[in-house]
C-alpha positions in Angstrom: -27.0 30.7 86.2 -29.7 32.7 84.6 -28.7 37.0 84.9 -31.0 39.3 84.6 -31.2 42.2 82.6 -29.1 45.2 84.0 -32.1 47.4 83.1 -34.9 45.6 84.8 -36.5 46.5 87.8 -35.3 44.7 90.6 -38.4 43.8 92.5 -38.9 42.7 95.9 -38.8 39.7 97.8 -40.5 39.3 101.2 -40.2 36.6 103.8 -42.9 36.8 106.0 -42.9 35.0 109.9 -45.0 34.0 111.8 -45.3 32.9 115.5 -47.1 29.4 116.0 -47.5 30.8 119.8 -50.2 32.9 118.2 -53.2 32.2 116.8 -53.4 31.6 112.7 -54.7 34.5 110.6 -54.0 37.2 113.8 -51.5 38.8 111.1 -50.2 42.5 111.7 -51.7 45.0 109.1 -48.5 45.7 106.9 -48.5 41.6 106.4 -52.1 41.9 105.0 -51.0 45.0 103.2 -48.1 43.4 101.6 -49.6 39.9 101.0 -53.2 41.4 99.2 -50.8 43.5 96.6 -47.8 41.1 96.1 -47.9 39.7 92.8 -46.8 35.7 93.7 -47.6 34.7 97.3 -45.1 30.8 97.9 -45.2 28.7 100.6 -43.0 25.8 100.6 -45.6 23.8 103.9 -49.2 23.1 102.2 -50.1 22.0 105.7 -49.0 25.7 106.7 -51.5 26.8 109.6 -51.7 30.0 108.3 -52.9 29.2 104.4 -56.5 28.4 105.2 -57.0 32.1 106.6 -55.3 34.1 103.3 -57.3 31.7 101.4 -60.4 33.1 103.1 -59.0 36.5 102.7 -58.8 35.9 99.2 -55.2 35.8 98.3 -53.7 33.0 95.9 -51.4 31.0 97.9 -49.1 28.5 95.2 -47.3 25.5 97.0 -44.1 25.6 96.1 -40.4 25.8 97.2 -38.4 28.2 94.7 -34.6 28.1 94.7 -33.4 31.4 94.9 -32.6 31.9 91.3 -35.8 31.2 90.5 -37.5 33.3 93.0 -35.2 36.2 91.9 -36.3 35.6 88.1 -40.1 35.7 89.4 -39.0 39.3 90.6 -37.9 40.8 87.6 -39.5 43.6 86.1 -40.4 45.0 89.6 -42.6 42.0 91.2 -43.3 41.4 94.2 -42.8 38.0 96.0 -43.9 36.9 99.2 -42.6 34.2 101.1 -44.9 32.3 104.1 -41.8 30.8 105.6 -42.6 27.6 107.5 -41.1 26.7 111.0 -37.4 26.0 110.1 -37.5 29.9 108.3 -36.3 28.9 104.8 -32.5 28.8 105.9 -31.9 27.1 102.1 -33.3 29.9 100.5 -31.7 32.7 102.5 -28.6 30.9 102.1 -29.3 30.5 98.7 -29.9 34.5 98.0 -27.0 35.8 100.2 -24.9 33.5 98.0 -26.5 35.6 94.8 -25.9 38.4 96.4 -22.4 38.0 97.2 -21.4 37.0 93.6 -22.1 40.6 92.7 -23.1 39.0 89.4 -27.2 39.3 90.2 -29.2 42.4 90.2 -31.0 41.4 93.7 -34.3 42.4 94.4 -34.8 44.3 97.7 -34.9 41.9 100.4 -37.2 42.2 103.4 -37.6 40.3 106.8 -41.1 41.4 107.5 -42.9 39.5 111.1 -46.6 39.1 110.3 -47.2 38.1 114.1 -44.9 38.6 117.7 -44.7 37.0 120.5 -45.7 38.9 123.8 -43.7 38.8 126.8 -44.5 35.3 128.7 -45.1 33.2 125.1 -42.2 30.6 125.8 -44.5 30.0 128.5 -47.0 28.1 126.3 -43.8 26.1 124.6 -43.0 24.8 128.4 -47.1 23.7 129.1 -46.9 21.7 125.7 -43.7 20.4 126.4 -45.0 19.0 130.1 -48.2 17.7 128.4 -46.4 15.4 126.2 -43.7 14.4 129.3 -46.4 14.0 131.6 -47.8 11.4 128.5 -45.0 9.9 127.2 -42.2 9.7 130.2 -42.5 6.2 131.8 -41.1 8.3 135.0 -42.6 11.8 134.5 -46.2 9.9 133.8 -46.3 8.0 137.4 -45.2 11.1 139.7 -47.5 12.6 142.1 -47.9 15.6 144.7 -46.3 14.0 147.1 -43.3 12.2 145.0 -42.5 15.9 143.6 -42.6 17.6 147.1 -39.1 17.1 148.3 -37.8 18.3 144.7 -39.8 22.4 145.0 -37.9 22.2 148.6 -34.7 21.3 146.7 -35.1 23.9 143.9 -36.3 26.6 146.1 -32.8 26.5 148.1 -31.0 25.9 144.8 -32.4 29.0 143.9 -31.0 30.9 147.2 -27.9 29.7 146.6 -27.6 30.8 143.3 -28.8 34.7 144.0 -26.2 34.7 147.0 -23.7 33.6 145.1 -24.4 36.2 142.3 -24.7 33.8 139.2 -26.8 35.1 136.7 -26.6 32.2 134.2 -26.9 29.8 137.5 -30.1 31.9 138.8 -31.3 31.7 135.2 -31.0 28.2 135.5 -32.7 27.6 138.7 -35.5 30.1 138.1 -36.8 27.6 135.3 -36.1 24.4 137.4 -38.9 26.1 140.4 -40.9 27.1 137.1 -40.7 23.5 135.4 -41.8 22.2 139.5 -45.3 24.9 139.0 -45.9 23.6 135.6 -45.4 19.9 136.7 -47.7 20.1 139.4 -50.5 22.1 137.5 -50.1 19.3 135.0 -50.7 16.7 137.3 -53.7 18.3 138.8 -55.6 18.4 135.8 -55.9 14.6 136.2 -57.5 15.0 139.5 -60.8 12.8 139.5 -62.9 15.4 141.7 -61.2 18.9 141.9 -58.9 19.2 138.6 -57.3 22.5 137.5 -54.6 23.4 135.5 -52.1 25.6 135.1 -54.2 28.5 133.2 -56.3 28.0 137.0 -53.1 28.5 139.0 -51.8 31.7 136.6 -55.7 33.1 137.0 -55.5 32.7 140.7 -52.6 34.4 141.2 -53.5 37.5 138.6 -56.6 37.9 140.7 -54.5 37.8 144.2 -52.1 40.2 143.1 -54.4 43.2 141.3 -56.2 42.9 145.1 -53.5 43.2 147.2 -52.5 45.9 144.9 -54.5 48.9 145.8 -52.1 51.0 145.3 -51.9 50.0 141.4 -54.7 48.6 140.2 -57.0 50.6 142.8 -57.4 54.0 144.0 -55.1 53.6 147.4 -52.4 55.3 147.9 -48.5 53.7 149.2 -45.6 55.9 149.2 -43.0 53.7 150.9 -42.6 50.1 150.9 -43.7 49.8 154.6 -47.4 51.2 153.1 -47.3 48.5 150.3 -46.6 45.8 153.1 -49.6 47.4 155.4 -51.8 47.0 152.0 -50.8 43.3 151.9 -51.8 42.0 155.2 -54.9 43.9 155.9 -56.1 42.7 151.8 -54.5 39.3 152.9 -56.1 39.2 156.1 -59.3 40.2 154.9 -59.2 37.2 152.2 -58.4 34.3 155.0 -60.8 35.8 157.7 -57.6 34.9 159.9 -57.9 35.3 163.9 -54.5 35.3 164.5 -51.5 36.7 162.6 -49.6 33.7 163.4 -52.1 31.8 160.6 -50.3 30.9 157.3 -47.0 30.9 159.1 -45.6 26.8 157.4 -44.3 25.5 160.6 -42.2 23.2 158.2 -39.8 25.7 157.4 -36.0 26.3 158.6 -36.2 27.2 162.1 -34.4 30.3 162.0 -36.8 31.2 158.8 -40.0 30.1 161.1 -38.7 32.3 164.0 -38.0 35.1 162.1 -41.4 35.3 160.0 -42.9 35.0 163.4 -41.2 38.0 164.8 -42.0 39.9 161.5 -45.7 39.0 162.1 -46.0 40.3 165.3 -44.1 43.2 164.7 -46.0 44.3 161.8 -49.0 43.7 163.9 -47.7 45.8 166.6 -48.0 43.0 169.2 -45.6 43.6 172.3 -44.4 39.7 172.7 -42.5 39.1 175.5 -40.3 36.3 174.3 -40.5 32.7 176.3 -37.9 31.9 178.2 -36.2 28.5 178.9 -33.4 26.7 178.7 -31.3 24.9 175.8 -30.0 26.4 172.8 -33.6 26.4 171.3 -34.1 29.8 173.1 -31.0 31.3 172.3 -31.3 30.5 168.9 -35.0 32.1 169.1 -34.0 35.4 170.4 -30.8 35.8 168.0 -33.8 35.3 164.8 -35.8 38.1 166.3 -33.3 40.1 167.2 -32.1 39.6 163.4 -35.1 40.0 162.1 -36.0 43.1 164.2 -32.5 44.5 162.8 -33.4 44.2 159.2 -31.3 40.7 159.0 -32.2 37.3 157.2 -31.1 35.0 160.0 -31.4 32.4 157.6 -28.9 34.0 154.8 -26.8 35.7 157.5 -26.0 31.4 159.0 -25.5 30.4 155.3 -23.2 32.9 154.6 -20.7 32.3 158.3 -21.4 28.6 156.9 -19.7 29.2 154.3 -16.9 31.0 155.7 -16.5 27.8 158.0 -16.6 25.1 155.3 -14.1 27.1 153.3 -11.8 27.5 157.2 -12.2 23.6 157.4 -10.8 23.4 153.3 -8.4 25.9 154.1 -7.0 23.7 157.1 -7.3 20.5 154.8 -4.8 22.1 152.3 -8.3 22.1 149.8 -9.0 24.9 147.4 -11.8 26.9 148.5 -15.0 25.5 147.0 -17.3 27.2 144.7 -20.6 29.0 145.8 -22.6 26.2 144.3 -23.8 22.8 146.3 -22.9 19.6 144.5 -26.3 18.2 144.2 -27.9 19.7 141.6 -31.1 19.1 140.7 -30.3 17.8 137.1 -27.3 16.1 138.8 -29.5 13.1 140.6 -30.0 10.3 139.0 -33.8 9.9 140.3 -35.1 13.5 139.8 -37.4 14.8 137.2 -36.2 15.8 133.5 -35.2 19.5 132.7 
């Protein structure tokens, strides 16, 4: 090993990263700073996205791959050394000068971790759309699914995802948050290959934007909401105003749970101010109606209150069998059938 002289300056070595979520040469200003005065600028990748744009700029880029002796020797006498560290991050080289620096027989030069690019909030986004492109090309079963073959499976994950907020597990509703994300992506995915009326993902997001700065007044507008029951006025007269509906019943899935249906339906006409005498009949149907308004009219999810005294049954019957009480999680898990899509 090759030591340097105790007198010389110790220089400066700087490993420079970059995000490949961002586009090549959009550098921060201290990068450009640091990388037009360094005196050697390395980078191990000559296929590096980023070296066609500081070639532009005018600064020397040399392919190369120094061991960290030799990049600590290129230091000496107070030089600076810049780094442009591909994908993996140079873990040889760091290893490499934390092992120089630990022998305590190395003047080091100053070490710096310097980010010439960040990602903003939402960039793993783009890492899931490129993932779902290549799926979408390359999984004999991703690559034959449609609309319709994926519908049952956003039912699926959207109860999934219930389950896991009521039972209060934040790696589970982690979890299940990206399985209903990976069933928007997958669907904007397959719509691009739509013959007569594609769109895409960047469609969907756009949509949405635009949806939400309008029925935000109160935000993104000069309209005033000082409690939540204003911000829910705002929605339906914006939301009304966008569907032209004649009745507030319009947009209402029939498909849904019952006690879901019969409870958005009360919440309708309530926030309407509609006086709706409720039908009358007989069976359980209408008993079960007029405990979901009644809920909903008390501030009560019909639908979570069931699941919940469901719960306490199934864990009655357990308790009867001689069982352990079961966990707050269903058995069938989205990645847990053999027929559903990858995660």
């Amino acid at each position: 090993m090759n030591e340097t002289s105790p007198d010389a300056a110790p220089g400066r070595i700087v490993l420079l990263t970059t995000s490949h979520r961002v586009a090549p040469g959009l550098l921060s200003w201290p990068a450009w700073q640091v990388l037009r005065t360094a005196d050697a600028v390395l980078c191990a990748d000559g296929a590096h996205p980023q070296l066609p744009y500081l070639r532009e700029a005018g600064i020397s880029v040399a392919e190369a791959s120094p061991a960290a002796q030799e990049l600590v020797d290129l230091c000496a006498g107070g030089r600076t050394a810049v780094v442009v560290a591909t994908g993996e991050g140079e873990p040889a080289l760091t290893d490499g000068l934390a092992r120089l620096a630990g022998s305590g027989r190395v003047r080091m030069p100053e070490l710096e971790l310097l980010p010439a690019s960040y990602d903003l909030p939402g960039a793993r986004l783009l890492d899931l759309v490129q993932v779902m492109d290549r799926i979408r090309v390359e999984c004999p079963w991703s690559s034959r699914q449609t609309h319709q073959g994926l519908a049952k499976y956003g039912i699926e994950e959207a109860y999934e995802l219930v389950e896991a907020i009521e039972a209060g597990d934040r790696e589970e509703l982690r979890e299940e948050l990206g399985d209903v994300l990976l069933q928007v992506v997958f669907h904007s995915r397959i719509a691009e290959e739509h013959p007569d009326a594609p769109f895409s993902v960047d469609d969907v997001a756009g949509g949405i934007v635009t949806k939400l700065i309008h029925r935000h007044p109160h935000v993104f507008g000069d309209e005033r909401a000082e409690t939540p029951e204003d911000v829910k006025e705002h929605w339906l007269r914006t939301k009304a105003e966008e569907k032209r509906r004649t009745s507030v019943t319009e947009g209402v899935p029939l498909g849904q749970p019952g006690l879901a249906l019969a409870a958005k339906l009360a919440s309708r006409a309530r926030t309407a101010e509609l006086d709706v005498p409720l039908p009358r009949g007989e069976g359980i149907g209408y008993e079960l109606l007029a405990l979901a308004v009644r809920a909903e009219a008390d501030g009560v999810d019909p639908e979570a209150a069931l699941r919940a005294a469901a719960r306490a049954y199934r864990d009655a019957i357990r308790a009867t069998e001689g069982v352990p009480a079961a966990g707050g999680r269903s058995e069938a898990a989205f990645g847990e059938k053999p027929d559903t899509v990858e995660e």
